[in-house]
C-alpha positions as CSV (number, residue, x, y, z in Angstrom):
1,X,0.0,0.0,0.0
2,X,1.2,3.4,-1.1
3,X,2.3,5.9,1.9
4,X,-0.4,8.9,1.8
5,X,2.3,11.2,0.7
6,X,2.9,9.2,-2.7
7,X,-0.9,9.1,-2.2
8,X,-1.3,12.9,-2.1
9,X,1.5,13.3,-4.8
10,X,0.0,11.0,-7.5
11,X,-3.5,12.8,-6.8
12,X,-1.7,16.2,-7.2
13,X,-0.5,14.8,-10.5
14,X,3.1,15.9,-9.1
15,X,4.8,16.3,-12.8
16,X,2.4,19.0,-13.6
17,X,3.6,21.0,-10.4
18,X,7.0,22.3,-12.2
19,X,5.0,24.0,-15.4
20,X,2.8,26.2,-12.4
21,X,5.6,27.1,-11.2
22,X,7.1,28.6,-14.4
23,X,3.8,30.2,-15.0
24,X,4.4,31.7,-11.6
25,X,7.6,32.8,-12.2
26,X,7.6,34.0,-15.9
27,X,4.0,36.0,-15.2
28,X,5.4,37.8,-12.0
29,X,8.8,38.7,-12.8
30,X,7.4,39.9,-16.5
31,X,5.1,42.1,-14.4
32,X,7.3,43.1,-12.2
33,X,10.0,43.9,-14.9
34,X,7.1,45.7,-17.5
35,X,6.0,48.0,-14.7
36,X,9.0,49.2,-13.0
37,X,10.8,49.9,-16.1
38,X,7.8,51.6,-17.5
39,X,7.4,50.4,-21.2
40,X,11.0,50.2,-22.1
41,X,12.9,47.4,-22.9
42,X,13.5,46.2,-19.3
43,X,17.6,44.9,-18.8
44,X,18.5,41.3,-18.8
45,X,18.2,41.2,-14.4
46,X,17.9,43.9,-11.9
47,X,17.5,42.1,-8.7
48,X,16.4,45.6,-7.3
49,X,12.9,44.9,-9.2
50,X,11.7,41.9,-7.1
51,X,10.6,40.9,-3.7
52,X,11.9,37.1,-3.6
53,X,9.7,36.5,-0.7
54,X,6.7,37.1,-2.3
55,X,7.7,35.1,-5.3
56,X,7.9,32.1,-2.3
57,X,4.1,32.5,-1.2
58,X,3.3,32.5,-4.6
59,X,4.7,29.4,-5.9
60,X,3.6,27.6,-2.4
61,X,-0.2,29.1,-3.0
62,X,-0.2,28.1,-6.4
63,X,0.8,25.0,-5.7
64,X,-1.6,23.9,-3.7
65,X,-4.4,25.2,-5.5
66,X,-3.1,22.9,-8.5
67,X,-2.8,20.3,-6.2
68,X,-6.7,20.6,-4.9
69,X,-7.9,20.9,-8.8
70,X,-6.4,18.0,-9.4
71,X,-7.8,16.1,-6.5
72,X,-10.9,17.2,-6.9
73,X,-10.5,15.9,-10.1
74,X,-10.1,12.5,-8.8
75,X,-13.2,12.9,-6.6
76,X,-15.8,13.9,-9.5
77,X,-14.4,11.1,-11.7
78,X,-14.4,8.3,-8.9
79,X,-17.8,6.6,-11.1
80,X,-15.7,7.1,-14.7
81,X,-12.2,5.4,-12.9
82,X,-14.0,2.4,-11.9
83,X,-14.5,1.6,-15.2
84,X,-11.7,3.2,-17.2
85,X,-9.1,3.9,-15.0
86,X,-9.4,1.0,-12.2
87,X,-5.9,1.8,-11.1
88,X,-6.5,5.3,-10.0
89,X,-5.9,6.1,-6.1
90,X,-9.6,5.8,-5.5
91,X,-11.1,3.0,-7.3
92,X,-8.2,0.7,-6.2
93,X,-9.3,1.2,-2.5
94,X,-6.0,2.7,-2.1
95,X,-7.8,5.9,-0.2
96,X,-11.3,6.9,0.8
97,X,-13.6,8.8,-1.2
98,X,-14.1,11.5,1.6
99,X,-10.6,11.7,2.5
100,X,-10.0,12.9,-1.0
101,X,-12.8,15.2,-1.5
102,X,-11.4,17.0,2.2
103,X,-8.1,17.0,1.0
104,X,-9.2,19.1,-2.5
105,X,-11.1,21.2,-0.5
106,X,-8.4,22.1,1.8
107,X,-5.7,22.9,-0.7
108,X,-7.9,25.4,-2.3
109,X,-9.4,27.1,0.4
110,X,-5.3,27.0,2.1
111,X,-3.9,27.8,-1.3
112,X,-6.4,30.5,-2.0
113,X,-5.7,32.2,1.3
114,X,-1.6,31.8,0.6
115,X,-2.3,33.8,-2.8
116,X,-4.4,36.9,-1.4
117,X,-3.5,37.0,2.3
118,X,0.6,36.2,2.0
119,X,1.7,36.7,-1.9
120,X,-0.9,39.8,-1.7
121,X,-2.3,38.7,-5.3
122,X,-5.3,39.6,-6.5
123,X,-8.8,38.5,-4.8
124,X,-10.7,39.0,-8.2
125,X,-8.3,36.6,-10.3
126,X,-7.7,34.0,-7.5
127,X,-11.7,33.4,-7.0
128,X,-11.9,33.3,-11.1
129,X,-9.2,31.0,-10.5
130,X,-10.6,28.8,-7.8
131,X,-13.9,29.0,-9.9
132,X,-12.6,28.0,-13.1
133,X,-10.6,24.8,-11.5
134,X,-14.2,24.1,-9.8
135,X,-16.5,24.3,-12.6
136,X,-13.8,22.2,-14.7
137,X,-13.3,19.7,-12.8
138,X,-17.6,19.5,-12.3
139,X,-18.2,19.5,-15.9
140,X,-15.5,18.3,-18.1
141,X,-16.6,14.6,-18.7
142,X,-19.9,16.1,-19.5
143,X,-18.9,18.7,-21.3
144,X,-16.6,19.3,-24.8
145,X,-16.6,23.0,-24.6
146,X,-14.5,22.3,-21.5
147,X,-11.4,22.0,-22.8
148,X,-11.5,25.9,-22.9
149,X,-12.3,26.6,-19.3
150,X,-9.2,24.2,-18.6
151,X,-7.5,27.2,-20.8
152,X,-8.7,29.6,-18.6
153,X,-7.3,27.8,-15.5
154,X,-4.1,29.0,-16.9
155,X,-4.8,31.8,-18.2
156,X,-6.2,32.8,-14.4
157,X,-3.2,31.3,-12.6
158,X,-0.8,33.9,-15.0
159,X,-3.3,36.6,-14.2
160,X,-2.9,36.0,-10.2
161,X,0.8,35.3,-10.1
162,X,1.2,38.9,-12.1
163,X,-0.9,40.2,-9.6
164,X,1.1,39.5,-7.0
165,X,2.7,42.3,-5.2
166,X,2.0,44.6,-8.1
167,X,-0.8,47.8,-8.2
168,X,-2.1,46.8,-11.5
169,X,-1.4,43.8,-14.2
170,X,0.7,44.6,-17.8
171,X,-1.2,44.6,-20.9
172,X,2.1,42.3,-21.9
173,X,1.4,39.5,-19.2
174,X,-2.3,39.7,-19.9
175,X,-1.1,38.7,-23.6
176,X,1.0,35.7,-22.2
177,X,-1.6,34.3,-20.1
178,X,-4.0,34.3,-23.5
179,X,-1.3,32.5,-25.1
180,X,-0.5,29.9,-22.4
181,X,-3.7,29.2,-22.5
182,X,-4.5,28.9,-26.0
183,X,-1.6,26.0,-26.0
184,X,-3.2,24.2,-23.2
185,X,-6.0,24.3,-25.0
186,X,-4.3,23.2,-28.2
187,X,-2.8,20.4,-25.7
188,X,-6.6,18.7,-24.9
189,X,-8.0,19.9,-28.2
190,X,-5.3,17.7,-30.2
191,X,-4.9,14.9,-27.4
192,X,-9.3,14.4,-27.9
193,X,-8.8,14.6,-31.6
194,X,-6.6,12.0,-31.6
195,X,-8.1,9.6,-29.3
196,X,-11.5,9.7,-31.4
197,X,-9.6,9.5,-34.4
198,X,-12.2,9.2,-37.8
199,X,-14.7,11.4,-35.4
200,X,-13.7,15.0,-36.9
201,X,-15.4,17.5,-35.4
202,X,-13.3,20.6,-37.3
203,X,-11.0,21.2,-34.2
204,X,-7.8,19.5,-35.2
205,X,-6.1,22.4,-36.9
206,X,-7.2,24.9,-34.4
207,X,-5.6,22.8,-32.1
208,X,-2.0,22.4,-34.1
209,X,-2.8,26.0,-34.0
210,X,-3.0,26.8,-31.0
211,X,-0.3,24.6,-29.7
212,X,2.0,26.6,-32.4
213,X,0.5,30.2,-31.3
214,X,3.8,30.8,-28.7
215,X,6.1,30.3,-31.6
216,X,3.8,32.6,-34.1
217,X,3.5,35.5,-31.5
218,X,7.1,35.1,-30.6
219,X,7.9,35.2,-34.7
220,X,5.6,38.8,-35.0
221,X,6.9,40.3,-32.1
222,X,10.9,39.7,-33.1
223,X,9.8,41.4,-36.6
224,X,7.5,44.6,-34.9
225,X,10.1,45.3,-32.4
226,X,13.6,45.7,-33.8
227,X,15.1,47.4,-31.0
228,X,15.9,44.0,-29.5
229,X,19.5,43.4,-28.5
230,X,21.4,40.5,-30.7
231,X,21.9,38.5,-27.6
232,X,18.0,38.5,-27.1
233,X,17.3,37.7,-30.1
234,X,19.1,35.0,-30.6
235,X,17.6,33.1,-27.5
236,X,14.1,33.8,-29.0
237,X,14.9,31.9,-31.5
238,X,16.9,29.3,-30.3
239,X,14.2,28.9,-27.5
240,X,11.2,29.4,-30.4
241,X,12.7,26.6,-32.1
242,X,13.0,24.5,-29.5
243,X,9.4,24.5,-28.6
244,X,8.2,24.3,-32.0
245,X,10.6,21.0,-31.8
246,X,8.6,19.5,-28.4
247,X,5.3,20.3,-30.0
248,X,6.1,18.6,-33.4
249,X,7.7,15.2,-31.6
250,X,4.9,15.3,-30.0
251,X,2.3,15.5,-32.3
252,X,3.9,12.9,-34.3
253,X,4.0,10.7,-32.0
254,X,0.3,10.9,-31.1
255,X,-0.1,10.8,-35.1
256,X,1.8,7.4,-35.4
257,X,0.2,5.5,-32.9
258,X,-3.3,5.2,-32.0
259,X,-2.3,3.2,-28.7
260,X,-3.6,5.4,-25.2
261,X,0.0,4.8,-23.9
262,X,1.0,6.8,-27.4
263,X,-1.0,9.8,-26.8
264,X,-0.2,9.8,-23.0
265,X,3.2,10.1,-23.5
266,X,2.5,12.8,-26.4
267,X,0.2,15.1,-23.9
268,X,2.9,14.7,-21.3
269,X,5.6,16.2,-23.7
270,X,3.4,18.7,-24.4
271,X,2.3,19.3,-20.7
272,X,6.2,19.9,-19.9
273,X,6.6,21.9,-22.5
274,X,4.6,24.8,-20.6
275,X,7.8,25.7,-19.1
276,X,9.0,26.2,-22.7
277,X,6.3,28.1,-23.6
278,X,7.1,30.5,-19.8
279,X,11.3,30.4,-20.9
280,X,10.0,31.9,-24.0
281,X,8.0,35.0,-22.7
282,X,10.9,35.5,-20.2
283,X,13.1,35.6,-23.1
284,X,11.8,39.1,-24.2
285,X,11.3,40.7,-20.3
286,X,14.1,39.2,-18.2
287,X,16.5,36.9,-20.0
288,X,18.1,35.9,-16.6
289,X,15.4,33.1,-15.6
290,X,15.4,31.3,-18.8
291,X,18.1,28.7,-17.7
292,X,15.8,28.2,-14.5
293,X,12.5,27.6,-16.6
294,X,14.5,25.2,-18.4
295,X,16.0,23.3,-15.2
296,X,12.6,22.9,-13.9
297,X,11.2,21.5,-17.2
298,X,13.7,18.9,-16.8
299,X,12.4,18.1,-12.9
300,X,9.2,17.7,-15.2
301,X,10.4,15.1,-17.2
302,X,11.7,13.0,-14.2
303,X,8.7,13.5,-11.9
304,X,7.1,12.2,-15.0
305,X,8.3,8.7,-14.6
306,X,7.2,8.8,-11.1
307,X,4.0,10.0,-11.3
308,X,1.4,10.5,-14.2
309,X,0.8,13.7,-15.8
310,X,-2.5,12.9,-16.7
């Protein structure tokens, strides 16, 4: 029998944890950056622009509000696992029903408290957060427009970390979160498609789309502003091609194989490649915590083959 801390950490799907905390990261130092430097091209670091302790709260809040999403998750699909995933925490016996529906609720009423009361982010965007992750995991077995309110989960999580500390949010990191969440969209969009394979329904080039929109925005903005330093510029594109390189494996490997185990493995790229996706918005803002986006991407990978991303 599983201690409850592996418990807790497969229900938390742990991999996932490293790509909220690169949203975290890339959302509040771009915010930070954007509105202290006011419009111009902020430098590669100024360690004058951040308060590292409320980047801590943050990451701890955020995490645990993840972590109840994805428990709750567990707890609305307990009828669904039985029959298709029998070896989930909760069909297996492995933990009470109850236990897990306390322990979601805790981490996001805990987390939620962590973002406003300690990381002093918004109140607006964490409740649209802690509302989103709610209605999600309610509805999306029952519904297919759902994929996009997973989008917004993101999108939210951006908005809150940005807010953190900061009077207002940038117009800049309000564009980021639209764009992480178009390619988690993109990510459920194209992993649907291709489970249901010969049952089109029209969605699977928005989703190649959408899981390609980083690198598109990334390609106009290098063209509409050519005051970017050389040095920056080439770590755009380096990292640009990079991610367009993780979403095409991935892809083809969901193409080539029809097998679940196939498109599993595909999602979970894609999944870690949201720290890509954060290492190339810091690119443009503060250039300094690529290499760390990139390091924790790889703590996705290997959490990976510990615990299930999906």
């Amino acid at each position: 029998m599983p201690s409850i801390l592996h418990l807790a950490l497969t229900l938390s799907r742990a991999s996932n944890l490293p790509t909220v905390w690169t949203n975290c990261l890339a959302a509040w130092a771009i915010n930070q950056s954007v509105e202290k430097t006011f419009g111009q091209t902020p430098a590669w670091h100024d360690s004058t622009l951040f308060d590292w302790g409320v980047l801590g709260w943050l990451l701890l809040g955020a995490s645990l509000v993840y972590s109840g999403g994805c428990v709750l998750n567990d707890a609305f699909d307990q009828k669904f696992d039985k029959q298709y995933n029998p070896n989930r925490p909760i069909p297996s016996g492995q933990i009470n029903p109850s236990s897990v529906w306390i322990m979601g609720i805790l981490f996001l009423i805990i987390g939620g408290g962590v973002l406003v009361g300690l990381s002093a982010a918004s109140i607006l965007w964490t409740s649209l957060l802690i509302g989103a992750v709610c209605l999600y995991d309610w509805c999306h077995k029952k519904r297919i427009g759902s994929v996009w309110i997973m989008g917004s989960c993101r999108t939210f999580l951006w908005l809150v970390a940005g807010s953190a500390g900061s009077a207002e949010i940038m117009n800049t990191v309000i564009i980021c979160a639209l764009c992480v969440g178009g390619y988690v969209v993109g990510i459920s969009l194209f992993a649907r498609n291709e489970s249901n394979r010969g049952e089109t329904d029209g969605s699977s080039s928005l989703s190649i789309l959408l899981l390609f929109n980083p690198c598109l925005l990334t390609l106009g903005l290098i063209i509409m502003w050519n005051h970017l330093d050389p040095t920056r510029v080439f770590l755009l594109n380096i990292s640009g091609l990079f991610l367009g390189w993780i979403v095409f494996n991935a892809v083809l490997r969901m193409k080539n194989s029809t097998s679940k185990e196939s498109i599993g493995q595909g999602v979970s790229i894609l999944l870690a490649g949201i720290c890509s996706v954060d290492a190339l918005a810091v690119c443009f803002f503060v250039p300094a915590l690529i290499a760390p986006c990139y390091v924790v991407q790889f703590s996705a990978h290997i959490l990976q083959k510990k615990f299930a991303a999906t």
